[in-house]
C-alpha positions in Angstrom: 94.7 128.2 78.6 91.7 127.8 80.3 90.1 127.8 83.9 88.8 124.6 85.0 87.6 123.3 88.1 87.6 120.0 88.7 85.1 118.8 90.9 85.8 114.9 91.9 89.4 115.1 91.2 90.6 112.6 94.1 88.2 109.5 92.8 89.6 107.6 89.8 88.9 109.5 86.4 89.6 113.1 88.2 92.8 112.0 89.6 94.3 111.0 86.2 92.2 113.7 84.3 94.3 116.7 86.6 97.9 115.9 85.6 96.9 116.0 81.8 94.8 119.0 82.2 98.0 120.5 84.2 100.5 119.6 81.3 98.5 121.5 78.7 98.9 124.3 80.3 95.5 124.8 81.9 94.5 126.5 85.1 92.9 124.1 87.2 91.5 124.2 90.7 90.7 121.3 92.1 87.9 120.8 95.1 86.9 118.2 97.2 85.1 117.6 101.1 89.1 117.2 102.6 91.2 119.4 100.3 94.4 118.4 102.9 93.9 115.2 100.8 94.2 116.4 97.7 97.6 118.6 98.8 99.0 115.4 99.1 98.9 114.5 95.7 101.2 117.4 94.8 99.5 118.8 92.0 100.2 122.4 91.2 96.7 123.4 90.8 94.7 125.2 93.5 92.6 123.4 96.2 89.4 124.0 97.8 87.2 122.6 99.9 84.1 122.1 98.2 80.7 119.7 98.9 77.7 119.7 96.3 75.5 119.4 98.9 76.8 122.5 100.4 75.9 125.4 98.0 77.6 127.9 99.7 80.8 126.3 99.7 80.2 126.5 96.0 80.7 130.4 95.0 84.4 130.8 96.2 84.8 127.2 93.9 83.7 128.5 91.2 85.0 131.9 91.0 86.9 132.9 87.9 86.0 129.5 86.8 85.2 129.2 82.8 84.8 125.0 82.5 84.0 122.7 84.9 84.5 118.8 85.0 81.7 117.2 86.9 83.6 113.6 88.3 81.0 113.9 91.4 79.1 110.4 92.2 77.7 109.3 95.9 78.0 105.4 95.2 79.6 105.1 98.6 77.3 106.8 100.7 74.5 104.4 101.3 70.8 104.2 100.1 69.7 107.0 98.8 72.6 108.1 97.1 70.2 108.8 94.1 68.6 111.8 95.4 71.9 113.0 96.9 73.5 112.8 93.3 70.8 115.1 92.2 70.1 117.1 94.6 74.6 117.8 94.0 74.1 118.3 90.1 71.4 121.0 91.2 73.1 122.7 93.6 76.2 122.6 90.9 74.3 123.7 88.3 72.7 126.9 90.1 76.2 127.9 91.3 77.7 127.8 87.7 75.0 130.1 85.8 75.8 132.6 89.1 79.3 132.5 88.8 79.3 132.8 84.8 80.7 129.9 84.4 80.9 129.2 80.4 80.6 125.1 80.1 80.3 122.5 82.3 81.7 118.8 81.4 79.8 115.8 83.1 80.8 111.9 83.0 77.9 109.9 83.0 76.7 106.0 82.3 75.9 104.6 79.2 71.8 104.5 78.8 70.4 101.1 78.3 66.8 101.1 77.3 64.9 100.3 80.4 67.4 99.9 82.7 66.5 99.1 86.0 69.9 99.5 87.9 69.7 102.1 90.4 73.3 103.8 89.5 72.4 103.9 85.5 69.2 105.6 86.5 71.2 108.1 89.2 73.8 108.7 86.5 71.1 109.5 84.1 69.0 111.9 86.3 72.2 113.9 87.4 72.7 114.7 84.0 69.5 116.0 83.2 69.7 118.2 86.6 72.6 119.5 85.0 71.5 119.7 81.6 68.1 122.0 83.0 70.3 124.9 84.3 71.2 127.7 82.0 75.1 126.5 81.8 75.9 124.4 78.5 76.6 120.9 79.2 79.0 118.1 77.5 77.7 114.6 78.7 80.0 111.9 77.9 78.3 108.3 78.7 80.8 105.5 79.1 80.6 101.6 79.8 83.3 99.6 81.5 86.5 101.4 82.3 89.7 99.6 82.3 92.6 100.9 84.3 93.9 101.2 87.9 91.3 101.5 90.3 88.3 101.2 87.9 85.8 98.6 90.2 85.5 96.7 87.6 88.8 95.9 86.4 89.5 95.7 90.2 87.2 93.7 90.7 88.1 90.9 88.1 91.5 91.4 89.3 90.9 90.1 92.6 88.1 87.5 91.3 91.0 85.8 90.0 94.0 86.0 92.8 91.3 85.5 95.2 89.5 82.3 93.7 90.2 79.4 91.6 86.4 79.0 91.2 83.4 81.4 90.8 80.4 80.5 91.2 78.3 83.8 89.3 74.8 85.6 88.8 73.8 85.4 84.9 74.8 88.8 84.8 78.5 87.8 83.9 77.2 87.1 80.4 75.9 90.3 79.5 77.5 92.3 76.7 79.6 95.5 76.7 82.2 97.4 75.0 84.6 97.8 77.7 87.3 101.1 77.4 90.5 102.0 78.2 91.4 105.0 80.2 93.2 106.5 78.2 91.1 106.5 75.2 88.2 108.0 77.7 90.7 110.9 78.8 91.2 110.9 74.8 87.8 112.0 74.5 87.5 113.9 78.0 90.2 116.5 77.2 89.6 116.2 73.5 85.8 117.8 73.8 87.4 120.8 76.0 88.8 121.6 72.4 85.5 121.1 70.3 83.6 123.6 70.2 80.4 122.1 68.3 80.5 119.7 71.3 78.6 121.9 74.0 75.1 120.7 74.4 75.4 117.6 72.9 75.2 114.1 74.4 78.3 111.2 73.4 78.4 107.6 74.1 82.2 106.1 73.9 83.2 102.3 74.2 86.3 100.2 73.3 86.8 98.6 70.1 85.5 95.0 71.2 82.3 93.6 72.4 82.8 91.0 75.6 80.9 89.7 78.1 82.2 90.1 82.2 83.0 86.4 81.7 84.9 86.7 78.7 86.6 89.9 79.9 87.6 87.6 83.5 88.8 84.6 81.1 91.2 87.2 78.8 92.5 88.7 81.8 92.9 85.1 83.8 95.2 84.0 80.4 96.8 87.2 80.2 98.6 86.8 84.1 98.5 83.6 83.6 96.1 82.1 85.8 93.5 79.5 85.2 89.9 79.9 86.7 86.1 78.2 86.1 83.2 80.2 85.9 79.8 78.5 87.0 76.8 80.3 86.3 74.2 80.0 88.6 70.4 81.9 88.4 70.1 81.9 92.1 72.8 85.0 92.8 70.6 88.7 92.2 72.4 91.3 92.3 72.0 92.6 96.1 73.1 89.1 97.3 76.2 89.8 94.7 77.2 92.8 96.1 77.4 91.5 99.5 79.1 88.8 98.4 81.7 90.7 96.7 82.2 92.6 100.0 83.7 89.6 101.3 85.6 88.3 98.2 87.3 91.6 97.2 88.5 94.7 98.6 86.4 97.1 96.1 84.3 99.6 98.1 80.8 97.7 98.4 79.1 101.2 97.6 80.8 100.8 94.2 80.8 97.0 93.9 76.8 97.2 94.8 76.7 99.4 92.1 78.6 97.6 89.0 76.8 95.1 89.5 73.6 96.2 89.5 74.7 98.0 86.0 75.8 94.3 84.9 72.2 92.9 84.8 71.5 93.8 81.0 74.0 94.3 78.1 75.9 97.5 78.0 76.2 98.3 74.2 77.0 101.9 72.4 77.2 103.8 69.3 79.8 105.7 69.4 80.4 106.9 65.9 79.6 110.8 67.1 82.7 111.0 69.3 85.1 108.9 67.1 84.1 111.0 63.9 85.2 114.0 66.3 88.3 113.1 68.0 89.1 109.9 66.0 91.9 107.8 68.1 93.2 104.2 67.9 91.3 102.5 70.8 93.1 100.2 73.0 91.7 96.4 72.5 91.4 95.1 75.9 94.4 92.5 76.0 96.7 96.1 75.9 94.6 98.1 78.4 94.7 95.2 81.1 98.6 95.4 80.1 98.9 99.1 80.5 96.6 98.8 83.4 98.8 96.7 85.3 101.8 98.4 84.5 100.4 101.8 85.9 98.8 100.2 89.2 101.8 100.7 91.3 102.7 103.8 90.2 99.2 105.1 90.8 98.7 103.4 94.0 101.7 105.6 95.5 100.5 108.6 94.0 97.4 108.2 96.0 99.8 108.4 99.0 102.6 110.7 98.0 103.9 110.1 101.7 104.4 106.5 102.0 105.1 106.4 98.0 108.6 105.5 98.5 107.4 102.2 100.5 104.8 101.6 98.3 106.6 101.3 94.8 109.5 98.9 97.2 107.0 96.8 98.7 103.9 96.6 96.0 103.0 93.3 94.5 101.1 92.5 91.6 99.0 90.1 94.1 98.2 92.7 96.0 95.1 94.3 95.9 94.9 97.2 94.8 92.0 99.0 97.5 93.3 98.2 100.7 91.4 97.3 103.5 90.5 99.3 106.6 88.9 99.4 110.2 90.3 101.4 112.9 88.8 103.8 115.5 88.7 107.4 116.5 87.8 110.2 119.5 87.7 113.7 120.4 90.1 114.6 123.2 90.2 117.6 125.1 93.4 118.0 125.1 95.9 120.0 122.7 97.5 117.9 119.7 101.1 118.0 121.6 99.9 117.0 124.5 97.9 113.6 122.8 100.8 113.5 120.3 103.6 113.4 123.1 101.7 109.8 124.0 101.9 108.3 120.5 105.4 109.0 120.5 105.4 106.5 123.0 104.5 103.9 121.2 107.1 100.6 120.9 108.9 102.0 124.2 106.8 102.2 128.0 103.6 102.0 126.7 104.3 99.3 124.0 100.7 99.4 122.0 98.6 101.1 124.8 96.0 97.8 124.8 96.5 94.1 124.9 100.4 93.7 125.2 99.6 90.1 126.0 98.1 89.9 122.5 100.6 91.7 120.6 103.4 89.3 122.5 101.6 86.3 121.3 101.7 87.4 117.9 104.7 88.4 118.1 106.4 85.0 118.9 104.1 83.5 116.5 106.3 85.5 113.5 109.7 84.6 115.3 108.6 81.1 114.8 108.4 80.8 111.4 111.1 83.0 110.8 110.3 86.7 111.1 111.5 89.4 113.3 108.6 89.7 115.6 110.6 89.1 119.0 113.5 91.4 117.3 112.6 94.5 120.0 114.1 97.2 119.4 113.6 101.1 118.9 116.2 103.9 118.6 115.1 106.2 121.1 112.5 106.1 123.7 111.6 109.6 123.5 112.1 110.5 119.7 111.3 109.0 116.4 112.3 109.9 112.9 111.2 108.7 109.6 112.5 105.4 109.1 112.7 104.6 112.6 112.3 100.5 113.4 110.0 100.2 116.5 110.5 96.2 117.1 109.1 94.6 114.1 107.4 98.0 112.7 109.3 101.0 110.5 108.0 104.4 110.5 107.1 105.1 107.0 105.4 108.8 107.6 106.2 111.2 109.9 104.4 114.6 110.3 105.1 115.5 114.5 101.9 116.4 115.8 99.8 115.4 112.7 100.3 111.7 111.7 102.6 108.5 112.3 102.2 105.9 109.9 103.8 102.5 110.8 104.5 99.7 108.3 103.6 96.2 109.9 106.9 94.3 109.4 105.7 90.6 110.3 105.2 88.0 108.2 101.9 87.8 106.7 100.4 87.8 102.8 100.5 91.1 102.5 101.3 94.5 103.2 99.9 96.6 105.8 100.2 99.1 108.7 98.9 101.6 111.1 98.3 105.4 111.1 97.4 108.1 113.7 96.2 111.1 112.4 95.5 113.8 114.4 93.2 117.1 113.5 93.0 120.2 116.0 89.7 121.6 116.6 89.9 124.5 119.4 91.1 123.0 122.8 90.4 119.7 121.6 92.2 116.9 118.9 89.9 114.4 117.2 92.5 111.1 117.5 91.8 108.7 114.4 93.7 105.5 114.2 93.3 103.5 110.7 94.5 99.9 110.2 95.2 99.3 106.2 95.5 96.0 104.5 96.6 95.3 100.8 95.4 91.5 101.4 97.8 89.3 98.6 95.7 86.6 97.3 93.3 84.2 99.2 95.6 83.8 102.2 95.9 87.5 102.7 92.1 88.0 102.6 91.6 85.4 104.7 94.1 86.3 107.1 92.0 90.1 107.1 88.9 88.8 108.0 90.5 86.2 110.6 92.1 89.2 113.0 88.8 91.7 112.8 87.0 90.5 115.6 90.1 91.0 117.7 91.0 94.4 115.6 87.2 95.8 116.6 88.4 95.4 120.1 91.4 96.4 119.9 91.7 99.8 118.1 89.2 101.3 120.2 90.4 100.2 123.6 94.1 101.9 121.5 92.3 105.1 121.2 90.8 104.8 124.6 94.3 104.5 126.7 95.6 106.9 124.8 93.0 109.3 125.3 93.2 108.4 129.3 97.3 108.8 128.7 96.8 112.6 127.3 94.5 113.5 129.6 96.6 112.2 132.3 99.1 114.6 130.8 102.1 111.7 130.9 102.6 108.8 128.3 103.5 106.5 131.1 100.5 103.8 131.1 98.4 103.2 134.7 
C-alpha cells in the first residue's frame, strides 16, 4: 500500500485511474480547484482542494504523500495556457522535494520531432519543469486515447451522428498509433510497481497504425453509419477548432488542442514499456466497442446524483459532453431565504422571466404530442425528489444547495436545468446552468437555435429571483 495523490483526478484519465488505484488497496487522496465535485463521485479516498498555481494550497496536499500522479493540463483556460502549465509543474515540483515526497508520475504527449502544436510543446515543457526538481519522475508519453470522454474519440463520435459529410484540413491523414484506455492505465499503474522505472522517459501506443480518417471510417462501419470525407487544404487548424466548436460538443479548449496535435503524424516506439509490463493491446475495432459500452456508465458517474436518470434516459446518439450556458449572481441574502424563491418555481412564480415564452413552447410540445400543457405540480410550497412540475421532474434535490430539473418536452435530446447555490458570509452566489446532451444533427441544431433566447433568458431568471429574495417573498411583482 502506498500513498498517492492524485492531482487531476476529476478530468478523464484521473477519474478512471482512482477506482483502480482504490481496488489495490492504495491510499489515495485526491485534489482538485472544487473538491465538493470530486465528493460526488463517491470515491473513498480523501479530498482536498488543491490549485498548482496556488503553492500554498500545495503543502497540506502533499503531506504524508509518497507518489504522486500528475493528470494536471490547462487546455481549457484560454491562451496562454502554456506558461500556466509550467508555471503548475514548478510550483508541483517544489512542493514535492519539501514535502518528501518519494516519486512523482506525469502523463505527457508523444514528442514528434519539430512539432509545432502548441499543446505537444506545453506537454513537453511541463515535463521537463517537473523533471528539473529534485523529486524522481516517471513520464509516460501517449498518442490518441480511445475511451469515454477522450476528445478525440468524442470527437469522431459526434463527426459522424452529427454529419453525413466532412469536409476536413489535411490533417485527417496524418499517422498515429491510437491506444485504448485500458492498456494506458495498464501501463499507468503498472510503472507504480517498477522500480527501474523512476527517471526514465516511455512512449506507449496501440497495436495499429491509422490515420484520423481511417480511425472515423472504422468507427463509421463499426455503428453502422455511412459518411464521406473531403479533404480540403484550405481548413488550418485555428479555423478547425472553431469549426468544431460548432459541430461538436467537445470543450473548444481541448478540441483547439487535438487538432493542432493532428497537423503531423504521431508515431512511437514503444518497445521500453511493452518489454516491462508486456499486455495484449486492444486493436481499435474492440476499444471503440469497449468504449461505447462504458460511455453511459461513466457519464453517470460523473454525476452520481442524477446517475439514476442518466443510465434510464442515455442514448448512444447522445453526445457525450453536454452543452451549457446559464447565468449567475451574488445575493445578499442568506441561502434559505433565496432558496425559499426557487422552491417556487412551476407554482406562483412559474419560471420567474418570460412566462409568455415558456407558454408558447409549451403548446408547441402538446402539439405534436408531448406533455407541455400537462400543468401540474404536487405541492405549491414543497418539492421532493421526483417531483413533476408541469412538463419537468426533479431529478436532484439538495434543500438549500441545488435543484436539478429534467426538461420533459419533446426535443432530440436530453437536457435540464440546475440551481446551485453556495453561501459566502451574508451573501449566496445563485448559479443557474442549462445542460444539453444534443442527439444527432437535429439536437445540435435545436441547441444553437434557442441560445439567443436562452442568453436572455437565464439572466433575467437570476435577476427576478434575486429581486424575489431580496423582497423576502417568492410571490413575483
Amino acid at each position: 500500500m502506498r500513498h498517492i495523490l492524485v492531482l487531476g483526478a476529476s478530468g478523464f484519465v484521473g477519474s478512471h485511474l482512482v477506482p483502480l488505484l482504490l481496488q489495490q488497496g492504495h491510499q489515495v487522496r485526491v485534489a482538485g480547484r472544487r473538491p465538493e465535485g470530486l465528493a460526488q463521485r463517491g470515491w473513498a479516498a480523501d479530498r482536498v482542494r488543491a490549485d498548482v498555481l496556488e503553492p500554498e494550497t500545495l503543502e497540506a496536499a502533499l503531506a504524508g504523500i509518497e507518489v504522486v500522479y500528475y493528470l494536471v493540463h490547462a487546455m481549457t483556460e484560454g491562451d496562454g495556457y502554456g506558461e500556466r502549465e509550467s508555471q503548475g509543474a514548478r510550483n508541483v515540483a517544489a512542493a514535492a522535494h519539501a514535502a518528501g515526497v518519494a516519486r512523482i508520475i506525469y502523463l505527457g504527449a508523444l514528442r514528434p520531432e519539430q512539432a509545432d502544436s502548441t499543446h505537444l510543446r506545453s506537454r513537453s515543457a511541463t515535463g521537463a519543469a517537473l523533471r528539473a526538481g529534485s523529486v524522481p519522475l516517471t513520464e509516460i508519453g501517449a498518442p490518441v486515447i480511445i475511451g469515454p470522454g477522450s476528445a478525440a474519440f468524442e470527437v469522431m463520435r459526434d463527426l459522424l451522428y452529427h454529419l453525413p459529410l466532412m469536409v476536413t484540413p489535411k490533417w485527417v491523414r496524418s499517422k498515429m498509433a491510437p491506444i485504448a484506455l485500458p492498456d494506458l492505465l495498464h501501463y499507468l499503474i503498472g510503472v507504480l510497481e517498477r522500480p527501474e522505472s523512476v527517471g526514465r522517459h516511455y512512449n506507449v501506443s496501440g497495436p495499429e497504425i491509422l490515420s484520423y480518417e481511417q480511425q472515423i471510417h472504422r468507427f463509421a462501419a463499426f455503428i453502422g453509419r455511412r459518411i464521406r470525407i473531403v479533404p480540403v487544404p484550405l481548413l488550418s487548424p485555428g479555423l478547425s477548432a472553431r469549426w468544431l466548436r460548432w459541430i461538436t460538443s467537445v470543450p473548444t479548449g481541448i478540441a483547439k488542442a487535438l487538432v493542432g496535435g493532428l497537423k503531423q503524424d504521431l508515431l512511437a516506439d514503444d518497445r521500453a514499456i511493452r518489454a516491462l509490463l508486456p499486455r495484449r493491446r486492444m486493436g481499435f475495432d474492440e476499444a471503440v466497442r469497449w468504449s461505447l459500452a462504458q460511455e453511459r456508465e461513466h457519464i453517470a458517474e460523473q454525476t452520481p446524483a442524477l446517475a439514476p436518470v442518466l443510465r434510464r434516459r442515455w442514448r448512444p446518439a447522445f453526445s457525450f459532453y453536454p452543452k451549457r450556458d446559464g447565468a449567475r449572481a451574488v445575493i445578499d441574502a442568506p441561502p434559505a431565504q433565496v432558496w425559499s424563491v426557487i422552491n417556487q418555481i412551476g407554482a406562483a412564480p412559474r419560471y420567474f422571466a418570460f412566462d409568455g415564452l415558456w407558454r408558447i413552447r409549451e403548446a408547441m410540445d402538446a402539439a405534436i404530442g408531448g406533455r407541455g400543457l400537462s400543468y401540474y405540480r404536487r405541492d405549491p410550497h414543497e418539492l421532493v425528489a421526483g417531483d413533476r412540475i408541469d412538463s419537468w421532474t426533479v431529478a436532484e434535490l439538495q434543500p438549500q444547495r441545488r435543484l436539478s430539473l429534467l426538461f420533459g418536452m419533446k426535443a432530440p435530446g436530453m437536457g435540464g436545468l440546475s440551481f446551485e447555490l453556495t453561501p459566502s458570509g451574508d451573501q449566496t452566489q445563485l448559479s443557474l446552468t442549462c445542460w444539453w446532451y444534443p442527439q444527432g444533427v437535429w439536437g445540435l441544431l435545436y441547441w444553437w437555435a434557442l441560445l439567443p433566447a436562452h442568453v436572455l433568458l437565464f439572466r433575467r431568471m437570476v435577476s427576478n429571483i434575486e429581486r424575489l429574495a431580496l423582497q423576502g417573498t417568492p410571490t413575483p411583482a
